[in-house]
C-alpha positions, 0 to 999 in steps of 0.5 A, spaced: 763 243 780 760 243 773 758 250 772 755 250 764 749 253 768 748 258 773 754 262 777 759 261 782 761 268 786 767 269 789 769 275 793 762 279 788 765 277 783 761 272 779 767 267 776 763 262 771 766 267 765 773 265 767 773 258 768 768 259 761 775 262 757 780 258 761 777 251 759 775 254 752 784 256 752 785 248 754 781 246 750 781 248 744 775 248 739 770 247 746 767 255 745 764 251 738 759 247 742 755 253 743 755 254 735 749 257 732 750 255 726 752 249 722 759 251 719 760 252 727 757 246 729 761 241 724 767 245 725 766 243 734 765 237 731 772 235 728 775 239 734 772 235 739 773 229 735 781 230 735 781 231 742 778 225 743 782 220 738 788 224 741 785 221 748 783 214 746 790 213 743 794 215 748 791 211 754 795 205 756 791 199 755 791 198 763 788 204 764 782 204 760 778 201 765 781 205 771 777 210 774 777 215 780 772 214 786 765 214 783 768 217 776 767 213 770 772 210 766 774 211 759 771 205 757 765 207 761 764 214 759 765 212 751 759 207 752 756 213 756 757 218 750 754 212 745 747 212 750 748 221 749 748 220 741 743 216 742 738 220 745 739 226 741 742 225 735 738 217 734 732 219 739 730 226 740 733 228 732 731 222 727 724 221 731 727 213 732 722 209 737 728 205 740 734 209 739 738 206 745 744 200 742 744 196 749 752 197 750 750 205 752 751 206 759 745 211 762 747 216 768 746 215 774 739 216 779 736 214 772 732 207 774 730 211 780 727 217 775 723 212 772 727 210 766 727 202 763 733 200 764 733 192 760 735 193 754 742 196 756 748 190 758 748 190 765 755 186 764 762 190 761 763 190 754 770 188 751 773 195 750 773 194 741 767 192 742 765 199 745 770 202 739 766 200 735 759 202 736 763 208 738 765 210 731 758 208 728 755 213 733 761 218 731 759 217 724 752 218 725 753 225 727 758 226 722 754 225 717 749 229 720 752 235 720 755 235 714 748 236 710 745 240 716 742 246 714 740 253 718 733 251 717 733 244 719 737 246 727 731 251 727 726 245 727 723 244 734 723 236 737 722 233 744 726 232 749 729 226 749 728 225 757 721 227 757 718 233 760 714 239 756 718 245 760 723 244 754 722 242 746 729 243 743 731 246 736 735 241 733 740 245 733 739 245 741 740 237 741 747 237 737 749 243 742 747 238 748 752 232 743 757 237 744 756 240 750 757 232 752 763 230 749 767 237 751 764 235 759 767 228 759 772 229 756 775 233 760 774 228 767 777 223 762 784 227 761 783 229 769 783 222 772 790 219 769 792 224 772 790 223 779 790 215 777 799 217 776 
């Protein structure tokens, strides 16, 4: 269960601040994705990017396309991550009209939401393929933030999903990049573990 949101109460206690530091002590680096500021922001970036490539290199190729139950596997939850750059860094943040590369991979229950799913691959990609993209997008918020001032995360933009409940700072949407990468890649380094 995901508890980024809300409370989870055990014998009166809500729990959600435990759990909150002890994936914070797993994985280090991961508190900066609530970071405020650009420094903080960057710093949580190259964190979360180590761990990445750390995970990536260490899965045996046999095992990029494994997956536990209806989890994704690595391929797909990388292609996922390249549709969450996508819609926050190259969508919600640079105003693109079209932001989305076909390779990414949208969440599940997204065509019965409403949202147009032709432009994304319906077949598997080569897993080189999905690197590659992967790393463009990587850079991409690179070198955003490395020229990312307080200024500019203060600046309002659309929520990328649609809604008027919620217009993010450009600050709140490189959160939501961080927030993501930090959350798939702890399912990621779960399931070999249950795959073994």
């Amino acid at each position: 269960h995901d508890l980024f949101f809300g409370s989870l109460i055990v014998n009166g206690v809500d729990v959600v601040a435990f759990v909150d530091a002890e994936l914070n002590r797993q994985f280090p680096g991961r508190e900066l994705q609530k970071a405020q500021t650009p420094e903080g922001l960057r710093d949580g970036w190259v964190a979360v990017q180590a761990a990445w490539e750390t995970t990536v290199t260490n899965t045996p190729p046999e095992l990029v396309d494994a997956h536990v139950e209806d989890e994704w596997s690595l391929a797909q939850t990388l292609r996922h991550l390249v549709l969450a750059t996508d819609a926050w860094l190259r969508g919600a943040i640079m105003g693109m009209e079209q932001p989305f590369h076909e390779i990414g991979l949208i969440f599940t229950g997204a065509a019965e939401m409403g949202f147009d799913l032709s432009m994304f691959r319906t077949d598997a990609p080569a897993f080189e393929d999905i690197l590659a993209v992967r790393a463009e997008r990587q850079q991409l918020v690179t070198d955003f933030l490395t020229t990312a001032t307080p200024e500019l995360l203060a600046e309002e933009r659309e929520n990328p999903w649609g809604g008027e409940d919620w217009h993010p700072t450009i600050g709140d949407c490189a959160r939501v990049i961080l927030e993501e990468e930090w959350a798939h890649l702890r399912y990621v380094r779960r399931d070999p573990a249950v795959l073994g």
